[in-house]
C-alpha positions, 0 to 999 in steps of 0.5 A, a space after each residue: 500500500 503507497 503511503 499518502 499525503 494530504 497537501 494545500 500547495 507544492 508537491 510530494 516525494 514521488 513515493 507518495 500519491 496527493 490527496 486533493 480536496 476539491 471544494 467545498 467551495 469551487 466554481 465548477 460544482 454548483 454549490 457546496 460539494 467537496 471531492 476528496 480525490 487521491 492522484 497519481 501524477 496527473 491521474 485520479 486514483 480515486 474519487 470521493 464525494 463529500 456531502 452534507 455542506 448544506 444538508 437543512 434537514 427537510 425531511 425532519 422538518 416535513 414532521 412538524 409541518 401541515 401538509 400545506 406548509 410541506 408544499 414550501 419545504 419540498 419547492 426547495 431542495 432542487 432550486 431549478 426545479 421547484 414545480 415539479 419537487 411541488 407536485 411529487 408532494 402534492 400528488 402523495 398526498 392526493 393519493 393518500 386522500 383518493 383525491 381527483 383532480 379536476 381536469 384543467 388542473 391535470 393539464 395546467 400542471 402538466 404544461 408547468 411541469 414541462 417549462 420548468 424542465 425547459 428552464 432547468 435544462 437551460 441552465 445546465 446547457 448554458 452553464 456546462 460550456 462555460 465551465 470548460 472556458 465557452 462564456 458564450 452560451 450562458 448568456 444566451 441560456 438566460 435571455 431563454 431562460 427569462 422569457 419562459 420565466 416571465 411566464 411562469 412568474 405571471 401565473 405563480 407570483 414566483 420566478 424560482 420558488 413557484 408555490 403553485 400547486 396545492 393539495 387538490 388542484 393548484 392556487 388559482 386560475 391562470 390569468 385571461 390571455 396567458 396561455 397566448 403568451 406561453 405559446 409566443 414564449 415557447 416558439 420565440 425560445 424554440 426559434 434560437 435553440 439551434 444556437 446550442 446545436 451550432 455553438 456548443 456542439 459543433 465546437 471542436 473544442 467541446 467535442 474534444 473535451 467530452 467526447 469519450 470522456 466520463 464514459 458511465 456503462 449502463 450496468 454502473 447505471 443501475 447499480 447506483 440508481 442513476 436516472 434521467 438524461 444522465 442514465 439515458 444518455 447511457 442507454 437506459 431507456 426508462 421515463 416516467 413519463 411514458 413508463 408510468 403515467 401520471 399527470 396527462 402524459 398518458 394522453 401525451 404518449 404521441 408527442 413524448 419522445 425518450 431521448 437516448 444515446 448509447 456512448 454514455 460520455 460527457 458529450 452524450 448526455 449533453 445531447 439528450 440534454 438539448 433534445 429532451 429540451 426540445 421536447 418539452 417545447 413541443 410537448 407544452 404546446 400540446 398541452 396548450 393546444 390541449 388546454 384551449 378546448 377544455 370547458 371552463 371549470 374549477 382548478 382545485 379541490 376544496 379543502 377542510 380548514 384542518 388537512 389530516 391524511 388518512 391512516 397509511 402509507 404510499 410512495 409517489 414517484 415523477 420524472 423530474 428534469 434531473 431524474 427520479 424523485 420520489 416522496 415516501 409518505 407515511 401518515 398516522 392520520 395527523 395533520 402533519 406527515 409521521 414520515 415523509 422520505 425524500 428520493 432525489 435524483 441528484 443525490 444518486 447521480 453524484 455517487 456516480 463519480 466514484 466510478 467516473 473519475 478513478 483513471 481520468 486526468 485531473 483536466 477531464 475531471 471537471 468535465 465530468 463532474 459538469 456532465 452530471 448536471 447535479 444541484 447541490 440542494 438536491 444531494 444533502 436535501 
């Protein structure tokens, strides 16, 4: 066994292997995450992810809240996906209580649903590039992004923290003509998106800095319950979406498309990134297209002044913009939940990097830690 030492800056005999800490605090992981990586020269022997910088507690603190209060806590932990975190509790809830929704509720959540994921998608397709040195694209992802949030903050009242869907339904009614102005914003987004396809992918530099690179085999996929582009991007073809229906993606089947790729590198999951974008453009506007012939009614469920769930336990799971999350609610017929377990998606997608990084070159490793489109929040929840 080679004898290792810990060091800040300078080198080492050449007997020994350097333990590098990357982070806590480091412009390329998206927040407060530390890897302890142990190199050989220039090349990663090992590769630990060290978690918990930022870890609140949610899960502790959705025992001493209401299930309305609950709503605000899950917004949280993925910051670029608050609706979606929103509706996995509100939907275990609901199955809890053998609530229906009213229809024009399904379709309004399912069109929000999808623009958030646009603007999730976004900031990772302008922000990836920019951590391998293009500046570039991330300006034009947030002229994008601020289009679709116009929209999202019309109807919500929030732009990152929406608190739009309630136990039942959702707040309240979208405003007269909004659906108008989503449709101009999702075709005036649409219209630019070739920028990523011209700029990012067909840059020779990008392509040499993530083609082959951060290779992740579909077999490491299920062995860490990796899921989303990131599992797709290796060729495992499972969506939620499509796979187990919820919300009106059923009814959307010929508009969703899976996107998969078979090369499982940096450059892979990139591309189901940008496609999987598309996709949700489209199927917003079939949603709107939807939305446009439904008869005038209610958006919610009223509710007693005091929610209590009935006595029980149920597991609701939706295919967020990062991969599978999930709510494991456990009731004991209070108004608060006995238990309520978080699945994030970031949370198994980062354990990934164990088996990433270990033979990699320092220079690639921020490619692909970048590559697995993490948000800090969602690993320490």
């Amino acid at each position: 066994m080679t004898e290792t030492t810990t060091i800040g800056i300078g080198g080492a005999a050449e007997s020994t292997d350097m333990v590098l800490n990357i982070g806590p605090q480091h412009p390329s992981t998206h927040g407060v995450l530390r890897l302890r990586i142990v190199l050989d020269g220039e090349r990663v022997q090992q590769a630990e992810p060290v978690v918990g910088y930022m870890h609140r507690g949610a899960e502790k603190l959705f025992e001493a809240r209401d299930y309305r209060q609950i709503v605000m806590l899950a917004n949280r932990h993925d910051w670029l996906s608050a609706f979606s975190n929103e509706l996995g509790v509100v939907m275990a809830v609901e199955r809890m209580l053998g609530m229906e929704v009213p229809e024009r509720a399904v379709w309004t959540r399912t069109l929000l649903a999808e623009l958030n994921r646009v603007l999730n998608h976004l900031m990772f397709l302008g922000s990836y590039p920019l951590e391998l040195g293009g500046i570039t694209p991330v300006f034009h992802a947030f002229r994008e992004r601020e289009e679709l949030q116009a929209v999202m903050e019309e109807v919500s009242g929030g732009r990152m923290h929406y608190m739009f869907n309630r136990v039942g339904g959702l707040k309240e009614d979208i405003p007269a003509g909004w659906t108008g102005r989503v449709r101009d914003a999702v075709a005036s987004v649409r219209s630019r998106m070739d920028v990523y396809e011209d700029l990012v992918l067909g840059n020779e530099i990008f392509r040499g800095r993530t083609r082959d690179v951060g290779v992740l085999s579909a077999d490491a996929v299920h062995a860490y319950g990796v899921s989303g582009p990131i599992a797709r991007a290796s060729g495992v073809d499972f969506d939620l979406r499509r796979d187990e229906p919820y919300l009106a993606y059923g009814e959307l089947r010929d508009t969703l498309r899976v996107v998969t790729r078979a090369e499982g590198d940096c450059l892979a999951r990139f591309e189901c990134l940008l496609e999987q974008t598309l996709n949700s453009l489209d199927l917003a506007d079939a949603c709107l297209d939807r939305m446009a012939g439904l008869a005038p009614g209610p958006v919610n469920q009223r509710l007693p002044k005091v929610l209590k769930a009935p006595e029980g336990h149920t597991y609701a799971w939706t295919e967020n913009p990062l991969g599978v999350n999930g709510y494991y609610l456990v009731s004991k017929g209070e108004k608060t939940p006995y238990r309520l377990k978080l699945r994030s998606a970031s949370f198994n997608n980062i354990q990934a990097l164990t088996e990433l990084l270990p033979g990699t070159l320092v220079a690639d490793m921020v490619a692909i830690l970048g590559s697995l489109f993490f948000v800090v929040g969602d690993i320490d929840k």
